[in-house]
C-alpha angles and dihedrals in degrees: 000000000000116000124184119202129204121215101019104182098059117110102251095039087058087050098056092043088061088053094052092046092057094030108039134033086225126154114228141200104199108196125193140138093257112050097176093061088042086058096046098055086042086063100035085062090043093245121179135240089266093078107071125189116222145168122254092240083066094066107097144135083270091081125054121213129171097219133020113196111192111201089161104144143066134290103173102088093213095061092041094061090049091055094055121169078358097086089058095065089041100051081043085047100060096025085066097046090052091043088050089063097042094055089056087041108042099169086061109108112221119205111189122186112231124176127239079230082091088077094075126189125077104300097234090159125033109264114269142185083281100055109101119192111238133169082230091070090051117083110220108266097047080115092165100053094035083057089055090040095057087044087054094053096046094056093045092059081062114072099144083071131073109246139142129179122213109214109202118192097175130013122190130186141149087221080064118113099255092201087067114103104257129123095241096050084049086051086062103032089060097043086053100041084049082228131136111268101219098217123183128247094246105108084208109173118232133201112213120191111189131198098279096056096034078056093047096042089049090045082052094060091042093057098043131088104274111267145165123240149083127270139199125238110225138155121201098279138004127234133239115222100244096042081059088048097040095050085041093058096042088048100031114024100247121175116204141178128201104221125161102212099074119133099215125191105250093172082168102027138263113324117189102179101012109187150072130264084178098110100185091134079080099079092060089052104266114158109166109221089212153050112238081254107049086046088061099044091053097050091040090055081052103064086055085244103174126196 
């Protein structure tokens, strides 16, 4: 099987990558701006010669894949907000240029990664098989949702086409750039730098999926009949703030504060409960080996973090 993977120097996409390349004898394109730093880190992993680094401009009808997985985006919330409406003509750009081939290569299975953050509103319950994505529960400047929201109902115009969107509410890895504003790199930073993390009252509930079920839920699609939907990402059981916290401490030492005067990075806005109960991702076959917890433990036990 030949996959080809967009955006090839993000974070998750590295990580999967690394599942496939311990899981699955695949041969991959990996396509991104920067080759060279594609190719180092090629070498760094000990890669073989069957993940090749190559430009975007290289990604053409002349070459046949049986999956294209476009993680082209960003995931840290500063430099979203610094983007701005930007991100929405470079998630069209390469979203058109993914939806061009597939249209000459039907048989060719797209995985696009889209974001929870379409759901839009204040999350004040977890989404459901109920919730419905909609530009009217975005406020406007929710640049980076609206982006995956107008993706998503592209691909859903076309159901003649193979296409799922993976929607990711939280990502967790201890490949992550720990210096990115995220709870959970806050988490780390705090426990290494032996400093107080300044927490805010909210008892929100998270949903963490970490390396081993993102690979699971994308071999799934793979597996699976082509089809065209959207799908959830989900583990077996979310997280609340202060049980982290509170595991964290007892395992890693960590030392917290509740404070109420904390200026905290919403590049998409407030979330209260932000993940998903819809489980859709069932019927192709997705069973998530862990809980949100025991995912970040795990990763957290990777990176050789010591209270």
């Amino acid at each position: 099987m030949k996959i080809a993977i967009l955006g090839a120097t993000s974070h998750i996409a590295q990580d999967l990558i690394l599942s496939f390349s311990q899981k699955k004898s695949y041969s991959f394109s990996l396509f991104t701006r920067n080759v060279r730093l594609l190719e180092k880190w090629i070498s760094n992993v000990n890669l073989g010669e069957e993940y090749q680094a190559q430009s975007y401009i290289d990604f053409n009808n002349a070459n046949k894949y049986d999956v294209v997985i476009n993680f082209v985006g960003i995931g840290d919330p500063e430099k979203a907000q610094r983007m701005g409406d930007n991100i929405l003509k470079i998630t069209k750009q390469y979203d058109d240029m993914v939806l061009e081939y597939i249209r000459h290569n039907k048989k060719t299975k797209y995985i696009f990664l889209s974001s929870g953050a379409v759901y839009g509103g204040d999350y004040q319950d977890p989404v459901n098989g109920n919730s419905l994505p909609s530009i009217d529960n975005l406020s406007e400047t929710s640049w980076y949702a609206i982006s995956k929201l107008q993706a998503e109902e592209g691909h859903r115009m076309l159901t003649n086409l193979p296409i799922v969107d993976i929607r990711v509410f939280n990502y967790f890895s201890h490949t992550q750039n720990m210096n990115s504003k995220f709870l959970i790199t806050d988490v780390v930073q705090a426990i290494r730098n032996k400093e107080i993390l300044r927490t805010s009252p909210g008892n929100i509930a998270r949903d963490f999926v970490t390396p081993p079920d993102f690979y699971s839920l994308v071999q799934s699609v793979i597996n699976y009949k082509p089809i065209n939907v959207a799908l959830d990402c989900y583990t077996k059981a979310p997280v609340f703030k202060f049980d982290l916290l509170s595991t964290i401490k007892d395992k890693f030492g960590l030392n917290y504060e509740v404070t109420e005067d904390l200026d905290i990075v919403n590049a998409t806005g407030f979330k209260m409960n932000y993940y998903s109960s819809y489980k859709k991702a069932e019927i192709l076959g997705y069973k998530p080996k862990n809980t949100a917890l025991e995912g970040i433990i795990k990763e957290i036990e990777l990176m050789g973090v010591e209270s």
